[in-house]
C-alpha positions, 0 to 999 in steps of 0.5 A: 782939790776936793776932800772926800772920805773913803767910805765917799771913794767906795761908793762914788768912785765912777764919778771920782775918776771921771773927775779925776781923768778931767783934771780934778785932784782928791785927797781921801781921808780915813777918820778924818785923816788924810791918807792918800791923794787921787790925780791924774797921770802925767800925760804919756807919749807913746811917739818920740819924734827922731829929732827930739832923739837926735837931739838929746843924743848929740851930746851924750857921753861917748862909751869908752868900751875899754874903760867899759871892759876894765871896770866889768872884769874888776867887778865880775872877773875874767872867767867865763868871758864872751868874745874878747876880741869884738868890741861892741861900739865899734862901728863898722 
């Protein structure tokens, strides 16, 4: 972890996040006070393999749509309801 001053950040900031994007934390201070620190992101997937999704959604929990149905008309009322008779869950 390195130290630099605001005034540093402003002027080197190029460099600062190059360091930043190859690993390297900073905390930047202000008036000798640390105010915030500058690191890299976690690294992001932007592909989620099917099995790791199986996986993980073997053991959720099932949706009990009418539990589901009796807590939302508890809490938004019955007027103005849509389709009381198809239950969304269901499979075919």
């Amino acid at each position: 972890m390195k130290t630099i001053t605001q005034r540093e950040l402003a002027a080197r900031s190029k460099a600062v996040l190059d360091d930043v994007e190859a690993g390297e934390t900073y905390h930047v201070t202000r008036n000798g006070n640390e105010i915030a620190e500058v690191r890299p992101l976690a690294a992001r997937r932007r592909f989620v393999p099917v099995e790791e999704l199986q996986r993980k959604w073997r053991h959720a929990p099932q949706v009990d749509a009418a539990r589901m149905r009796a807590e939302a008309d508890e809490f938004f009322g019955t007027e103005e309801r849509v389709g009381d008779d198809e239950n969304p869950w269901e499979r075919a």
